[in-house]
C-alpha positions as CSV (number, residue, x, y, z in Angstrom):
1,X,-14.0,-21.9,-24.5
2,X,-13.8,-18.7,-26.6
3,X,-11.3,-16.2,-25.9
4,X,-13.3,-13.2,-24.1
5,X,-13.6,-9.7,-26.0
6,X,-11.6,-6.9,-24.6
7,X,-15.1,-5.2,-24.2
8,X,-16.4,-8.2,-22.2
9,X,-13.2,-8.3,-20.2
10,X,-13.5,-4.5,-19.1
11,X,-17.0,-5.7,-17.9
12,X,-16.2,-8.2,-15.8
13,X,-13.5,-6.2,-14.4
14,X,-15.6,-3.5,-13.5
15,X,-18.9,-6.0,-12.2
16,X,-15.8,-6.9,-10.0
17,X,-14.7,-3.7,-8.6
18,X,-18.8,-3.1,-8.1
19,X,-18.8,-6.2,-5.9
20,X,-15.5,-5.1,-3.5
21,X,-16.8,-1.8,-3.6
22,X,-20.5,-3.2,-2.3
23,X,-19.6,-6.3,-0.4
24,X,-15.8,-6.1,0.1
25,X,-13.3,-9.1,-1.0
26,X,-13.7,-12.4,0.2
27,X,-13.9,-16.2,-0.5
28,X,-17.5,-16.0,-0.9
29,X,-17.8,-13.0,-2.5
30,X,-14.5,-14.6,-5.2
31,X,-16.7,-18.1,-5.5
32,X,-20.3,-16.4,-6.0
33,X,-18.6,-13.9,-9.2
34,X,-16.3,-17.2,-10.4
35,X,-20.1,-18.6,-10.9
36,X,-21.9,-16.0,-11.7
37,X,-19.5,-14.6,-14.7
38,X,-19.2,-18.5,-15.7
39,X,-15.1,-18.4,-15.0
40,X,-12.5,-19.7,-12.3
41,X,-11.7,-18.5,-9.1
42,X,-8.3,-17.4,-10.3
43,X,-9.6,-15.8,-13.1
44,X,-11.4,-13.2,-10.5
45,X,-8.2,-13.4,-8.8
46,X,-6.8,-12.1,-11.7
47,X,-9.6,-9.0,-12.3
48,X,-9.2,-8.5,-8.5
49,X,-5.5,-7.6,-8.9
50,X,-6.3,-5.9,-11.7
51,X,-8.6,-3.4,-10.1
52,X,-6.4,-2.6,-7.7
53,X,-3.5,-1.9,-9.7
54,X,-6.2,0.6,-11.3
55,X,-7.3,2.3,-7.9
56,X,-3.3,2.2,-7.5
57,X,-2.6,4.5,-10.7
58,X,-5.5,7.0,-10.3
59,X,-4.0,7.5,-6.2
60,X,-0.8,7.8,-7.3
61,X,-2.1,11.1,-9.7
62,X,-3.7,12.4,-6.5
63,X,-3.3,14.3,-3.3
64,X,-2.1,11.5,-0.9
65,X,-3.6,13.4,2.2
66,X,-6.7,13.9,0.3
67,X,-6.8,10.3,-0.1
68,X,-5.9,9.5,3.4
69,X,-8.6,11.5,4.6
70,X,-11.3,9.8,2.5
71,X,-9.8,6.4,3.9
72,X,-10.0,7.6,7.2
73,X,-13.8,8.4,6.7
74,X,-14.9,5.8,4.5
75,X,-13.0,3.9,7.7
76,X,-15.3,5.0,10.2
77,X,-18.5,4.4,8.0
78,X,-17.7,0.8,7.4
79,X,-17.0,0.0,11.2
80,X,-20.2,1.5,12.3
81,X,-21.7,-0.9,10.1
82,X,-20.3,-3.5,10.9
83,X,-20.8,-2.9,14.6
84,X,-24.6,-2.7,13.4
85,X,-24.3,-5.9,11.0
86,X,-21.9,-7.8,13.3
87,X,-20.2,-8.3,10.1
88,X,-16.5,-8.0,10.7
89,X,-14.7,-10.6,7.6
90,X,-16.1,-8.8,4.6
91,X,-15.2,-5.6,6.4
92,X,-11.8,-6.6,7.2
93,X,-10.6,-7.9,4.1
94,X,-12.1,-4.8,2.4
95,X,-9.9,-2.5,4.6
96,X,-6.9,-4.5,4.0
97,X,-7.6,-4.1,-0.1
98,X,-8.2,-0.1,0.7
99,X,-5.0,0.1,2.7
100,X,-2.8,-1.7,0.3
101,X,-4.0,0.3,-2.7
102,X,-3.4,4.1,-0.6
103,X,-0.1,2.6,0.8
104,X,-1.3,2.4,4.6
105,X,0.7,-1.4,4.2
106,X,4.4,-0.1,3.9
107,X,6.6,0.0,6.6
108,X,8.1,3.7,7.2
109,X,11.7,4.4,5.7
110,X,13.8,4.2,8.0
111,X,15.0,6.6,10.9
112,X,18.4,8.6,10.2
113,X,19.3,7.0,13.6
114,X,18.9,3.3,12.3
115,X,20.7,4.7,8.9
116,X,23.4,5.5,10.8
117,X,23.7,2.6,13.0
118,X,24.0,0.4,10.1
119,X,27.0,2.1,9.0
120,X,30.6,1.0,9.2
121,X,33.0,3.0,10.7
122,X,35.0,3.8,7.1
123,X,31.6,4.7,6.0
124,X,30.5,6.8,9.1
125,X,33.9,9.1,9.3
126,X,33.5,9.3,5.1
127,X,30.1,11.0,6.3
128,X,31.9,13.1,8.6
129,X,34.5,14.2,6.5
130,X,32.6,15.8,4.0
131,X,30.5,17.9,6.1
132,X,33.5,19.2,8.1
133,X,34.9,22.4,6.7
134,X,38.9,22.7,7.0
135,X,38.9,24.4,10.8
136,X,36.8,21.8,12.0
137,X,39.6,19.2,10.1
138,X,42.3,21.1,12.3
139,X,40.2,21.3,15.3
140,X,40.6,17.4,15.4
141,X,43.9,17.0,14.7
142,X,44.7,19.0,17.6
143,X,42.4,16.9,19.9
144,X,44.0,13.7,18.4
145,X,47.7,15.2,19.1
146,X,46.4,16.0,22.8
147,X,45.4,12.7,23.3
């Protein structure tokens, strides 16, 4: 088999991204390109990731909230469809490419609470001890003396 062009490549690629964008991702839709562009499954695997390492980059130069908000819309489009078409795998495994590629898939960082909890206690009084200023230092040695 001859080694595709990068011209033919950047076709497939984007007949790919036309096809999540149109039916979302799924075994079906993976098989029915494999055959259709005359290549394996894991070949479309491979454009697959490599659309949404695209969609990644050009997010990442945008407004996240702008992004979100589109999400959020496209969102409610697609279920009403779905409600209509009673079509609910396509749809789902489309929304989970979408929220992966605007970041809806990461946990949150952590709370300061949970930082803190985490900490030992050499590491929690270091904390302390450079925030306190020097009357605050003397304010508990006094309190330790009293005790």
């Amino acid at each position: 088999m001859a080694r595709e062009t990068k011209q033919e490549r950047e076709r497939r690629i984007a007949l790919v991204q036309q096809r999540i964008g149109e039916r979302g991702w799924s075994m079906s839709v993976m098989r029915s390109l494999a055959k259709e562009i005359g290549v394996t499954s894991r070949t479309i695997r491979t454009y697959r990731s490599e659309v949404v390492a695209s969609m990644r980059k050009e997010i990442g130069e945008s407004d996240g909230e702008q992004i979100r908000a589109e999400f959020l819309d496209r969102l409610r489009g697609h279920q009403q469809q779905a409600l209509q078409d009673g079509r609910f795998g396509p749809l789902s495994a489309m929304l989970s490419i979408e929220s992966r590629i605007v970041g809806l898939d990461v946990p949150p960082p952590p709370r300061q609470e949970d930082q803190i909890g985490a900490m030992s206690r050499s590491e929690l009084l270091a904390g302390i001890a450079d925030d306190l200023t020097a009357a605050e230092v003397r304010k508990l040695q006094q309190i330790k003396a009293s005790k």
